[in-house]
C-alpha positions in Angstrom: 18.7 3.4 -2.5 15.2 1.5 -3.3 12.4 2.9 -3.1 9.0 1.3 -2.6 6.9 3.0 -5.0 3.8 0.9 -4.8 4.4 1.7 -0.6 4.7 5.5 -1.8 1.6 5.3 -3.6 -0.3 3.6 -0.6 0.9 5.9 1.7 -0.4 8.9 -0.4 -4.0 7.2 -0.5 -3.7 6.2 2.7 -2.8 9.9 4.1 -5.8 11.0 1.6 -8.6 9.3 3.2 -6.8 9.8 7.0 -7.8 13.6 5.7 -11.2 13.0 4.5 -12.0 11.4 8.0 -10.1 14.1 9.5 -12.1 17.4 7.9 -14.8 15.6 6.7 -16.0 13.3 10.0 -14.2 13.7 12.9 -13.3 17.5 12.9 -14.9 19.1 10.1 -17.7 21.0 12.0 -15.2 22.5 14.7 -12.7 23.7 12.0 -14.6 25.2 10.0 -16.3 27.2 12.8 -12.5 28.1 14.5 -11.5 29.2 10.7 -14.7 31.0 10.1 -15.9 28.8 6.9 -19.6 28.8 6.3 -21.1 25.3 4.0 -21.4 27.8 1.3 -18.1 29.5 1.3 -17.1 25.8 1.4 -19.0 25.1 -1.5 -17.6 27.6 -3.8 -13.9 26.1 -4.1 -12.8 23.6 -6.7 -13.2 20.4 -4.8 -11.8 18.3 -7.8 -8.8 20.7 -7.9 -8.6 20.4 -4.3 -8.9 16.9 -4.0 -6.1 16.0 -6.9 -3.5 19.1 -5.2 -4.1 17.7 -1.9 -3.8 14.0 -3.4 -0.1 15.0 -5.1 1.4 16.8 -2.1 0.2 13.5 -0.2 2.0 11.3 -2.8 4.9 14.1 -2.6 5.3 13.6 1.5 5.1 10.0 0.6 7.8 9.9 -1.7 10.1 12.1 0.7 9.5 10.1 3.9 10.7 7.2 2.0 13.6 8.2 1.4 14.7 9.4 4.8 13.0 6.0 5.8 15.7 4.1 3.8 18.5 6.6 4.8 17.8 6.3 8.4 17.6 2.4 7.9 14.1 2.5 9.1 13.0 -1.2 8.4 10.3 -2.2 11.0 7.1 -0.5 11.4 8.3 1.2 14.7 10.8 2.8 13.3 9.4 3.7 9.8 6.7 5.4 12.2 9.7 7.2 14.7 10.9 8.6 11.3 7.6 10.1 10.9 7.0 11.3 13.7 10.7 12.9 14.3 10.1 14.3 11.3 7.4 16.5 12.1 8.4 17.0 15.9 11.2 18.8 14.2 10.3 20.6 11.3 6.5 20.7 11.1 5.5 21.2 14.5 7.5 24.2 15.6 7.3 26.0 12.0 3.5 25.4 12.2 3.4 26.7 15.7 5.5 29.6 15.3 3.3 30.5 12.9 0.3 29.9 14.8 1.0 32.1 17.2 1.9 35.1 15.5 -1.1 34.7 13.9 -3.0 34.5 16.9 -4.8 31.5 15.9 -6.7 29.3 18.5 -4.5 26.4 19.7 -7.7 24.5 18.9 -7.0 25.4 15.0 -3.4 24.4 15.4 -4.0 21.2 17.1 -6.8 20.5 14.3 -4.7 21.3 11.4 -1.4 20.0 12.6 -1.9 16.8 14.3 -3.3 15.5 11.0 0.3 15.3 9.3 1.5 14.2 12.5 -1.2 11.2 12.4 -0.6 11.0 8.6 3.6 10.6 8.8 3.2 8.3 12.0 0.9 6.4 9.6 2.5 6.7 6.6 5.8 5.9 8.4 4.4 2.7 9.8 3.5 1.2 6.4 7.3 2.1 4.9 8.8 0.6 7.8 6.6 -2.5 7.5 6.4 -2.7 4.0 9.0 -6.1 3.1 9.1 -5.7 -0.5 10.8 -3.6 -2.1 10.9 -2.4 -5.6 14.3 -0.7 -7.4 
């Protein structure tokens, strides 16, 4: 099996900075209110820590999707992005939910925190399906 690793490593910076918009711009504000964050609470954490844990685990989803990409023959960007977004329609979605709501959590905070994967394996999906070269 051959794996793209320069693809891999572009997906991982790729899903990185999908988050950053995510958090920082587009949805920052209303998740941090729904999980009950304050700027200085924020403050307090390890943002470099953060950053490089959130980085690998990006480059670890990467690496994964890959692979299922080039077992389930997934060679066009359509269906290098159905991989993706099978993917987390059944695994991530339903475990995240199920948790969700025996947690009680606002739906709002689920859609928030789990449509971002689902955005980020769509996307990374669509660049390993797309990607022509490959690497061994």
């Amino acid at each position: 099996m051959r794996i793209n690793y320069l693809a891999v490593f572009i997906c991982a910076v790729l899903y990185f900075l999908l988050g950053w918009l995510w958090y920082g711009v587009l949805f920052g504000q209303r998740w941090m209110a729904l999980e009950g964050f304050t700027m200085a609470q924020a403050q307090k954490s390890d943002v470099a820590a953060d950053f490089i844990t959130s980085f690998l685990l990006g480059l670890l989803m990467a690496y994964v999707l890959a692979h299922v990409c080039a077992w389930a023959n997934a060679k066009t960007a359509a269906r290098g992005a159905a991989v993706g977004v099978m993917l987390w329609i059944g695994f991530i979605g339903p475990v995240a939910y199920t948790t969700n709501i025996y947690e009680g959590r606002p739906k709002m905070l689920f859609a928030i925190n789990n449509f971002y994967p689902l955005a980020g394996l769509w996307l990374m999906g669509l660049l390993l399906g797309a990607w022509k070269k490959k690497s061994a």
